[in-house]
PyMOL Python script that loads the backbone (N, CA, C, O; Angstrom):
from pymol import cmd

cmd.read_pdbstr("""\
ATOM      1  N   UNK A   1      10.536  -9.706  26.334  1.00  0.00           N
ATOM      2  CA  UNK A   1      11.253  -9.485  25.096  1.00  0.00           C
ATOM      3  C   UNK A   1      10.310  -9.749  23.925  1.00  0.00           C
ATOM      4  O   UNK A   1       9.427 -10.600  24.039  1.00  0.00           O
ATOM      5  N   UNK A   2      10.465  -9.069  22.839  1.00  0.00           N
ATOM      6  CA  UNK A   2       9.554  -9.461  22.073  1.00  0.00           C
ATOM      7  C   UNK A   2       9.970  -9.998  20.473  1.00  0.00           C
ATOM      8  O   UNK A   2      10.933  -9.509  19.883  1.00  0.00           O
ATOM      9  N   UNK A   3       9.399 -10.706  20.074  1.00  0.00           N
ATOM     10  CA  UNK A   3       9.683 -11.894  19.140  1.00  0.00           C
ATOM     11  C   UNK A   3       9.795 -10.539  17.289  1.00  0.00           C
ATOM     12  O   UNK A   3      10.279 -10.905  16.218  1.00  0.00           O
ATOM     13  N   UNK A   4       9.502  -9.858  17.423  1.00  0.00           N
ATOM     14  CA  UNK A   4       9.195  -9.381  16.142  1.00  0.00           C
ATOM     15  C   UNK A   4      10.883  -8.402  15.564  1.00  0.00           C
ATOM     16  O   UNK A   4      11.616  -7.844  16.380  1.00  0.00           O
ATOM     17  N   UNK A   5      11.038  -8.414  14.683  1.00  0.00           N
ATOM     18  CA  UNK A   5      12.374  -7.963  13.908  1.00  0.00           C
ATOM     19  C   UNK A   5      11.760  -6.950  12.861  1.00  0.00           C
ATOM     20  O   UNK A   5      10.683  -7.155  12.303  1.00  0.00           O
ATOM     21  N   UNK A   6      12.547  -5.841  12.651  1.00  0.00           N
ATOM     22  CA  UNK A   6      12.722  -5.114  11.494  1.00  0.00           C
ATOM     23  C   UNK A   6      13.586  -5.721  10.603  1.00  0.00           C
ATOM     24  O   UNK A   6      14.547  -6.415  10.932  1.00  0.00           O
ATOM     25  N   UNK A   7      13.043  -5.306   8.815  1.00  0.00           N
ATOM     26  CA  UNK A   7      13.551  -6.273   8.118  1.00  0.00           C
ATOM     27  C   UNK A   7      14.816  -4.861   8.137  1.00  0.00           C
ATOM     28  O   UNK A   7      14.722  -3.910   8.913  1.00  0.00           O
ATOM     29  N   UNK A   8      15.962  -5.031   7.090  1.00  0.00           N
ATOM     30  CA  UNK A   8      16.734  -3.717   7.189  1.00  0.00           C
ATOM     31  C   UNK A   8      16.449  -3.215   5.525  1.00  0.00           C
ATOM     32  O   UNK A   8      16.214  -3.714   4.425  1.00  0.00           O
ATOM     33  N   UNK A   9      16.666  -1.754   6.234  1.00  0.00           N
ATOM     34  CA  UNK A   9      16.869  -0.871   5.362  1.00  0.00           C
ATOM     35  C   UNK A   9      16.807  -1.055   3.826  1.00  0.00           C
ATOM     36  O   UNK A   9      17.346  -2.152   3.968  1.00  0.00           O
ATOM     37  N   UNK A  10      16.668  -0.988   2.741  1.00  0.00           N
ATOM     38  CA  UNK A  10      17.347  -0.897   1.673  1.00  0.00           C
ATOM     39  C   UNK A  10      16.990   0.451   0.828  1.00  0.00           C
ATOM     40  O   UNK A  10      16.081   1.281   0.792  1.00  0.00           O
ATOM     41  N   UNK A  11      18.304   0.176   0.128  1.00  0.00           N
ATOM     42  CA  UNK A  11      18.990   1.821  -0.874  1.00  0.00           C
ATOM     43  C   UNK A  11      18.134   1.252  -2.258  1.00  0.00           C
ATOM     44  O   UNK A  11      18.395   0.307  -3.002  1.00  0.00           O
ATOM     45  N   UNK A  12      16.964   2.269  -2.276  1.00  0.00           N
ATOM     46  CA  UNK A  12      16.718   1.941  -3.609  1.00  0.00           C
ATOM     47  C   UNK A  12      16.820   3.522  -4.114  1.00  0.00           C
ATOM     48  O   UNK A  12      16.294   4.504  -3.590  1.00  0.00           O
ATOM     49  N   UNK A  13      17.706   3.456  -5.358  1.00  0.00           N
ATOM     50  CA  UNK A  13      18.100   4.787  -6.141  1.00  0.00           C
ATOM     51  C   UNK A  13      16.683   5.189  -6.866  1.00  0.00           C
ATOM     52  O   UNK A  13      15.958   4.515  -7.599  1.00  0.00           O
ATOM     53  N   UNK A  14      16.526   6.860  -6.278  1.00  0.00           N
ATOM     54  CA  UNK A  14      15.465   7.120  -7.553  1.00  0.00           C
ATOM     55  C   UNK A  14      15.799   7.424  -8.782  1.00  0.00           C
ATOM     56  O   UNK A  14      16.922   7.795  -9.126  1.00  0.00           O
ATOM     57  N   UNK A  15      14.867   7.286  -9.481  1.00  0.00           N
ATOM     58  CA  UNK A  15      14.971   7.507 -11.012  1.00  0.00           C
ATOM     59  C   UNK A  15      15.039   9.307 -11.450  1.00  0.00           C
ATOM     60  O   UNK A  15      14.170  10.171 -11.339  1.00  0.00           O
ATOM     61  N   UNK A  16      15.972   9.359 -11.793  1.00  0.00           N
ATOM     62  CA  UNK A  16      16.108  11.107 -12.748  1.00  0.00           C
ATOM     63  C   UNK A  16      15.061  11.544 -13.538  1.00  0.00           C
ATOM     64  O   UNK A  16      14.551  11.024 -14.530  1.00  0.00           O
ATOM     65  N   UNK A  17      14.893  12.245 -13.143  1.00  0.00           N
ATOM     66  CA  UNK A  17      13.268  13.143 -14.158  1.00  0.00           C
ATOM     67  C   UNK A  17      14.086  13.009 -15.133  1.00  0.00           C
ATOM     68  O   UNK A  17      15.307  12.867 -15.203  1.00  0.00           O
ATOM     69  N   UNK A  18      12.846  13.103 -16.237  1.00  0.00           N
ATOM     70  CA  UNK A  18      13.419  14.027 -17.546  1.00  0.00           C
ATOM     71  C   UNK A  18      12.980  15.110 -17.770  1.00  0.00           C
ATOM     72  O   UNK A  18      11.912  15.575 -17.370  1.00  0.00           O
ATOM     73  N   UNK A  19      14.008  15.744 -18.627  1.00  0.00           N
ATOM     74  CA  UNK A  19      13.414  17.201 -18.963  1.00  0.00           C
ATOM     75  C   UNK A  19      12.499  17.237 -20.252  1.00  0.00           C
ATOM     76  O   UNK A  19      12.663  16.471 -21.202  1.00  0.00           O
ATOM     77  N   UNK A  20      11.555  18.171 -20.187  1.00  0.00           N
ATOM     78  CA  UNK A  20      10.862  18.495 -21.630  1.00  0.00           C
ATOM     79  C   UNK A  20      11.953  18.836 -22.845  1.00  0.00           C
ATOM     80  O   UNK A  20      12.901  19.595 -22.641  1.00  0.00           O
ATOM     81  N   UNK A  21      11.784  18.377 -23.760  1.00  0.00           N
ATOM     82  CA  UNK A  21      12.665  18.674 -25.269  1.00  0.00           C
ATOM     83  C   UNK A  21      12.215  20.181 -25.270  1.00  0.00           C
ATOM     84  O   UNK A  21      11.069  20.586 -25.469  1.00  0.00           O
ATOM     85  N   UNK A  22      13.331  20.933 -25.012  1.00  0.00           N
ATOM     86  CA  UNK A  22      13.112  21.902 -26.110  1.00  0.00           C
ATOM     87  C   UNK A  22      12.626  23.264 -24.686  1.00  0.00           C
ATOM     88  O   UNK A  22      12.052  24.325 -24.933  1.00  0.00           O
ATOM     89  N   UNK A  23      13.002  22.863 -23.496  1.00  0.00           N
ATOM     90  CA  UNK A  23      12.956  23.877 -22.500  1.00  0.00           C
ATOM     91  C   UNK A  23      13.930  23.859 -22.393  1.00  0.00           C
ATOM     92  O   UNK A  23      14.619  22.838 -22.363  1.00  0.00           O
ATOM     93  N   UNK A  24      14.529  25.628 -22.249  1.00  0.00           N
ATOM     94  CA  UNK A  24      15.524  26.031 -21.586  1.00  0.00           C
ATOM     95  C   UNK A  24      15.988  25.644 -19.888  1.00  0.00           C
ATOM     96  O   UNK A  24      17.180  25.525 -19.602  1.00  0.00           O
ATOM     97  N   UNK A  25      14.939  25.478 -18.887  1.00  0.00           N
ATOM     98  CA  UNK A  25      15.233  25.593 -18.244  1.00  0.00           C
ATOM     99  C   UNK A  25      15.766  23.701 -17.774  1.00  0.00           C
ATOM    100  O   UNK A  25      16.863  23.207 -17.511  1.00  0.00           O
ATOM    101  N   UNK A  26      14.710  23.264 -17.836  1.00  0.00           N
ATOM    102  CA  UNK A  26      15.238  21.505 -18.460  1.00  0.00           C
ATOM    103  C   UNK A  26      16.408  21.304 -18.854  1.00  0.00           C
ATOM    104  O   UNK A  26      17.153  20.530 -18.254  1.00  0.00           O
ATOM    105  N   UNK A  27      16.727  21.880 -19.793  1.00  0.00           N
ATOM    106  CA  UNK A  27      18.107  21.505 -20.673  1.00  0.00           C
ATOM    107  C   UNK A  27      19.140  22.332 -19.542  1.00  0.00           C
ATOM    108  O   UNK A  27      20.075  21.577 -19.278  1.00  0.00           O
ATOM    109  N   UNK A  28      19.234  23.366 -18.956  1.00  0.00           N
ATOM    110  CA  UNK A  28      20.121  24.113 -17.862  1.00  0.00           C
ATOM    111  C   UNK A  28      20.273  23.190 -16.777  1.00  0.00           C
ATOM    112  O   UNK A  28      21.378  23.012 -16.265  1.00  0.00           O
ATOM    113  N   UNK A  29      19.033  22.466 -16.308  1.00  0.00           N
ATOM    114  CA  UNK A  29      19.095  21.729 -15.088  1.00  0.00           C
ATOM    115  C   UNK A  29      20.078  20.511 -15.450  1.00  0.00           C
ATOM    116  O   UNK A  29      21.053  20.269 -14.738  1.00  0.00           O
ATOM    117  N   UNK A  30      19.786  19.793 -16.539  1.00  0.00           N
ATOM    118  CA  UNK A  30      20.200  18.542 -16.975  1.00  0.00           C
ATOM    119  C   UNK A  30      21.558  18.941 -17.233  1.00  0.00           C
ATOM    120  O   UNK A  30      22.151  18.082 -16.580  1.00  0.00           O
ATOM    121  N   UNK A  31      22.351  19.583 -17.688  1.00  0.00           N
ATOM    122  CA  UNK A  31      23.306  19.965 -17.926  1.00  0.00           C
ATOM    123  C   UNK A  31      24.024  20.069 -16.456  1.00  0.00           C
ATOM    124  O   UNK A  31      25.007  19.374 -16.200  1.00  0.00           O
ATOM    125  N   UNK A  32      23.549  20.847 -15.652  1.00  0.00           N
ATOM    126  CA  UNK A  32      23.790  21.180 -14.147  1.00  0.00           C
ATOM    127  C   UNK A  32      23.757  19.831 -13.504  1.00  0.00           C
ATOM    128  O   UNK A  32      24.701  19.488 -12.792  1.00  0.00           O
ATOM    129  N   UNK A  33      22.857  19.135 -13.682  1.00  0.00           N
ATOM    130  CA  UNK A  33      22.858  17.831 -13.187  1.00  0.00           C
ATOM    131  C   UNK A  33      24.174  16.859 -13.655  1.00  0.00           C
ATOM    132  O   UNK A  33      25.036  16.474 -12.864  1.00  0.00           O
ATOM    133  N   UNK A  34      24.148  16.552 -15.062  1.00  0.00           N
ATOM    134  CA  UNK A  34      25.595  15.828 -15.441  1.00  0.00           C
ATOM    135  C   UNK A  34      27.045  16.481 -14.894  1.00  0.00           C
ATOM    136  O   UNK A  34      27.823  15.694 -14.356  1.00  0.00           O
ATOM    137  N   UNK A  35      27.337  17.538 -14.984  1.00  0.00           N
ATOM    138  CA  UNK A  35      28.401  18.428 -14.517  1.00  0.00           C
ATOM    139  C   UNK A  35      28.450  18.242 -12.713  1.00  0.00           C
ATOM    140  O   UNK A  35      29.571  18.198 -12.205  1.00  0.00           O
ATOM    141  N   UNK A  36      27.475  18.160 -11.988  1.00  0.00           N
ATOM    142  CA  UNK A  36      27.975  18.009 -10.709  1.00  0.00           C
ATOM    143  C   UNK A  36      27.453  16.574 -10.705  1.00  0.00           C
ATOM    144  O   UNK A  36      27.712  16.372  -9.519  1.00  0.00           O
ATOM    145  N   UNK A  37      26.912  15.408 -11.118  1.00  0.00           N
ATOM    146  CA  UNK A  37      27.427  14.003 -11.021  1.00  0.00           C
ATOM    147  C   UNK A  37      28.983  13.990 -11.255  1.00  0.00           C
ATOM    148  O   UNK A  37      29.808  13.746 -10.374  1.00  0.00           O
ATOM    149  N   UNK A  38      29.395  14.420 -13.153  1.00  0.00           N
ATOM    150  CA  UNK A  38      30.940  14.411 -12.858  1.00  0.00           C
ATOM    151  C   UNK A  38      31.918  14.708 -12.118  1.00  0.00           C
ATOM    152  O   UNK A  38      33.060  14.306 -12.342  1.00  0.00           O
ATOM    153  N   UNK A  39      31.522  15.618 -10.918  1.00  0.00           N
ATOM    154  CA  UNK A  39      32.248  16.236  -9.862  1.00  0.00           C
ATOM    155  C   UNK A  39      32.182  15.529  -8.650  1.00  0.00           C
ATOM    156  O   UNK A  39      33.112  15.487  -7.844  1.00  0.00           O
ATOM    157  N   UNK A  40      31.018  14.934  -8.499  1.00  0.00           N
ATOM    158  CA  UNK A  40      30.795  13.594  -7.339  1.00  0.00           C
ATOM    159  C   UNK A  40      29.814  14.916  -6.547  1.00  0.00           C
ATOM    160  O   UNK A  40      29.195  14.459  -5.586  1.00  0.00           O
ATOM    161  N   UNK A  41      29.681  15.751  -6.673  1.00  0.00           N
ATOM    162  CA  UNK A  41      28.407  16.669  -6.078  1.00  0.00           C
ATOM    163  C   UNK A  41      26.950  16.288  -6.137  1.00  0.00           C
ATOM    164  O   UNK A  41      26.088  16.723  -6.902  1.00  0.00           O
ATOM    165  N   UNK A  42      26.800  15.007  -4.768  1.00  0.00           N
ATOM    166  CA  UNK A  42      25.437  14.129  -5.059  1.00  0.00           C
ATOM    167  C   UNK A  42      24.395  14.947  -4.804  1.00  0.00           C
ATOM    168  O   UNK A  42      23.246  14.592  -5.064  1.00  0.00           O
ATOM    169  N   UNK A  43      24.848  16.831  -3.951  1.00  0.00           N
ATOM    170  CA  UNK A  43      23.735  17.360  -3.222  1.00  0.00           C
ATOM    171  C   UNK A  43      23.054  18.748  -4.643  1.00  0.00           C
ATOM    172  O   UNK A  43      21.990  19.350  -4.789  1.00  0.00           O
ATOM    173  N   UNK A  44      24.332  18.711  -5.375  1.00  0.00           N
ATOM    174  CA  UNK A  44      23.755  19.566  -6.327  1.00  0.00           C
ATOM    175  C   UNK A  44      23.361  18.724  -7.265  1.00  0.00           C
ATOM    176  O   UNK A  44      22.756  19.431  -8.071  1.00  0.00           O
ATOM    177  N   UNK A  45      23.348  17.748  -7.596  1.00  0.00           N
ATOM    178  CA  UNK A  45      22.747  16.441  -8.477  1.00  0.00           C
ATOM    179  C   UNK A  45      21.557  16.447  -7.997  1.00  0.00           C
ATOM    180  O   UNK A  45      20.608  16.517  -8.777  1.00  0.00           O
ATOM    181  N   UNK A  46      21.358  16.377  -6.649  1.00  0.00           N
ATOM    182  CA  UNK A  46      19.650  16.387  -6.090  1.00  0.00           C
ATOM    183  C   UNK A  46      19.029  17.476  -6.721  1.00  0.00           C
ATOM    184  O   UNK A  46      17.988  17.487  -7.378  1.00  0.00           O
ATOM    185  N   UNK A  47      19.521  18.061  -6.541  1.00  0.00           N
ATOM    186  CA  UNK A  47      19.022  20.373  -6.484  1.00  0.00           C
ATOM    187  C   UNK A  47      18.563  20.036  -8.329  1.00  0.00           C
ATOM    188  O   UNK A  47      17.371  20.095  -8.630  1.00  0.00           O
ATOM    189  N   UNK A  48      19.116  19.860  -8.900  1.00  0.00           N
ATOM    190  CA  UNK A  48      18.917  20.045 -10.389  1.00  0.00           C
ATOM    191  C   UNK A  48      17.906  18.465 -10.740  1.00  0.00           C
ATOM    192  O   UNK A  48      17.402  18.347 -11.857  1.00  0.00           O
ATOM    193  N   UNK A  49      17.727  17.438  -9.752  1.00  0.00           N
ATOM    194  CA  UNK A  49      16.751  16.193 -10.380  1.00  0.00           C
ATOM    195  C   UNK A  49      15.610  17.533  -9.833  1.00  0.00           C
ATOM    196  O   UNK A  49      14.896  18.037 -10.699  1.00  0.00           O
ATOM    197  N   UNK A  50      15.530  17.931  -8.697  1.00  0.00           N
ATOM    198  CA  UNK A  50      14.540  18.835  -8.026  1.00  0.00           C
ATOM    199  C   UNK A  50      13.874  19.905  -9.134  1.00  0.00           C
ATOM    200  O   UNK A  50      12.673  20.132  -9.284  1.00  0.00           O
ATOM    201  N   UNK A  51      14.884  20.437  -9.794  1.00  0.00           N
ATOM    202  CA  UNK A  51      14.347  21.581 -10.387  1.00  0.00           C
ATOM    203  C   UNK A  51      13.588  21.262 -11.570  1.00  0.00           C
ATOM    204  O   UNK A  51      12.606  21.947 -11.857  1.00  0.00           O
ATOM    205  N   UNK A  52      14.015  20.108 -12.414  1.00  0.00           N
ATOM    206  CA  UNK A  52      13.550  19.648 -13.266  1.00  0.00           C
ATOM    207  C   UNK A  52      12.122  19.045 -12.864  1.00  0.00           C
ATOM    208  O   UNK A  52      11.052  19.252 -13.437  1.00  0.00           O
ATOM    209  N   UNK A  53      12.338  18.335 -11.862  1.00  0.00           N
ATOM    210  CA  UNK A  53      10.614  17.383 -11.349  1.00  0.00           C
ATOM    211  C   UNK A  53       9.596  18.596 -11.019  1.00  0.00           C
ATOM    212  O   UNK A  53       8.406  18.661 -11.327  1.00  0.00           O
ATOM    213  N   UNK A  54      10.553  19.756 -10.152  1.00  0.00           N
ATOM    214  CA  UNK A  54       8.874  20.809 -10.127  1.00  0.00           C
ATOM    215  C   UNK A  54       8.413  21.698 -11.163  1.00  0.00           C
ATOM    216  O   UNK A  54       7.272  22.131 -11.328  1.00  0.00           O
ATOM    217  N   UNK A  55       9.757  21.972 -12.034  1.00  0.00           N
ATOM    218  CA  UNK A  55       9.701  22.820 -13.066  1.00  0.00           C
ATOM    219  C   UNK A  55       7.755  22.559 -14.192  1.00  0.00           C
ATOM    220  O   UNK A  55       7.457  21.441 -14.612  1.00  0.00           O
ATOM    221  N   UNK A  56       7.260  23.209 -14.314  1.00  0.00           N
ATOM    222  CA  UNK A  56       5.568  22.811 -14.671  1.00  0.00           C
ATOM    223  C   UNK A  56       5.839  22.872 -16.238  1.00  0.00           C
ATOM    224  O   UNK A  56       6.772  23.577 -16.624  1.00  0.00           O
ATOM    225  N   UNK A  57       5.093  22.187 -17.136  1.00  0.00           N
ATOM    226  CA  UNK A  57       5.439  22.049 -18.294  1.00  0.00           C
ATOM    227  C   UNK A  57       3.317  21.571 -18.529  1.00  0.00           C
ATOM    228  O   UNK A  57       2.625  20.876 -17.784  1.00  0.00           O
ATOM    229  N   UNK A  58       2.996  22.154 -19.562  1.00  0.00           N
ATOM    230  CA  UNK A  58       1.340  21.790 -19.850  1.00  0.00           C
ATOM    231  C   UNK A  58       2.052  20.159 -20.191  1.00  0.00           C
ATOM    232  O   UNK A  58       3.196  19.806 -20.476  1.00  0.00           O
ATOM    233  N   UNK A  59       0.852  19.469 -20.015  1.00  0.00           N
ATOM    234  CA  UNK A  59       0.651  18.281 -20.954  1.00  0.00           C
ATOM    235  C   UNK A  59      -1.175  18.219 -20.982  1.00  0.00           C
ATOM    236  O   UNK A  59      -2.064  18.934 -20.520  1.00  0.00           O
ATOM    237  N   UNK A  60      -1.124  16.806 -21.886  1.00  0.00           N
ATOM    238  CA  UNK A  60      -2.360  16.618 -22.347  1.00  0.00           C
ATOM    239  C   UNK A  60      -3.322  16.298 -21.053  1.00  0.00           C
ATOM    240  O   UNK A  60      -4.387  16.913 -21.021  1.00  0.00           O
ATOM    241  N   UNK A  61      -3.116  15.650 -20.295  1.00  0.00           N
ATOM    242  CA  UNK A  61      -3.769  15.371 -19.320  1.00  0.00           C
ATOM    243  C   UNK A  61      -4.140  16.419 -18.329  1.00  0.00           C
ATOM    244  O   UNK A  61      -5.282  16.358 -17.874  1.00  0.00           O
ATOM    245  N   UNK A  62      -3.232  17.514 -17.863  1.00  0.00           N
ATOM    246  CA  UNK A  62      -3.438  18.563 -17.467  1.00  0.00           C
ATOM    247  C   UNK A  62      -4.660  19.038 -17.712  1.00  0.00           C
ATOM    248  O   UNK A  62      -5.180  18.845 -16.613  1.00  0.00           O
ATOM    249  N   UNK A  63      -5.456  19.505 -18.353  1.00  0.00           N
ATOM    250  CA  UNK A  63      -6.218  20.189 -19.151  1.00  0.00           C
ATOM    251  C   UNK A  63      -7.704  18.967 -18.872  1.00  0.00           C
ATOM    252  O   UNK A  63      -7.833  17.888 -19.449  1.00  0.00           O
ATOM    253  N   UNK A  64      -8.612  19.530 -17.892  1.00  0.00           N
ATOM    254  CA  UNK A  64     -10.194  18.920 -17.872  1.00  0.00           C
ATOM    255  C   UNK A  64     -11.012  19.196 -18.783  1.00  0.00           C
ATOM    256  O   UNK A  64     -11.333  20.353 -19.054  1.00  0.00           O
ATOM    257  N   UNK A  65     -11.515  18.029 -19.455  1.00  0.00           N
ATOM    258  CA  UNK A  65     -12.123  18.408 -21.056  1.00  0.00           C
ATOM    259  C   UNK A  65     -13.690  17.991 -20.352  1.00  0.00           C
ATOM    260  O   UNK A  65     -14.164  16.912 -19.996  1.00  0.00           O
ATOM    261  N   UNK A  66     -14.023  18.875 -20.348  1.00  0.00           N
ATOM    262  CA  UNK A  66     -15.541  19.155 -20.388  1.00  0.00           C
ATOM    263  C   UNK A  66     -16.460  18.031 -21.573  1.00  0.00           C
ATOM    264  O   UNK A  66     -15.774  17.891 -22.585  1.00  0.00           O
ATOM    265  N   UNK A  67     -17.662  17.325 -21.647  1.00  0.00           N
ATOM    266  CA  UNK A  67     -17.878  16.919 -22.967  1.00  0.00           C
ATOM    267  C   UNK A  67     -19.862  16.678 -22.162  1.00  0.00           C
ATOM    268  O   UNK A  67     -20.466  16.126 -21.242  1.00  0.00           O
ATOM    269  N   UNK A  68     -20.073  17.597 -23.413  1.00  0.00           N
ATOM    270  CA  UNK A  68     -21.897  17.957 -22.795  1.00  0.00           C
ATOM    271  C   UNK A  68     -22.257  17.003 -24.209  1.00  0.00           C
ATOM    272  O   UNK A  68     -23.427  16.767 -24.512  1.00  0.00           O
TER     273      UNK A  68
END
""", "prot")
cmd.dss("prot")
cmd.show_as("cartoon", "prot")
cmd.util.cbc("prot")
cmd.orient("prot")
């Protein structure tokens, strides 16, 4: 028999993307997202944190600055 235990499980909730200010498609998801939380729809709540986290948006860091 052996002496060692798994500790258990725990539920840690992820955190909700945010959307970029001022994207349509952001602001559709987030909207989509609150509307099926209010409905208790946790799987279309996923679908719309989803669309928002892959949805590509430039930022500053994006962009490799060369410096000769």
């Amino acid at each position: 028999m052996s002496d060692t235990a798994t500790a258990p499980a725990l539920h840690v909730p992820l955190l909700q993307p945010v959307g970029v200010e001022g994207c349509p498609i952001c602001a559709a998801a987030t909207a989509a997202r609150a509307s099926a939380h209010r409905l208790g729809s946790t799987v279309s709540e996923r679908a719309a944190d989803e669309t928002i986290r892959q949805h590509p948006h430039r930022r500053s860091t994006d962009r490799r600055v060369t410096e000769r």
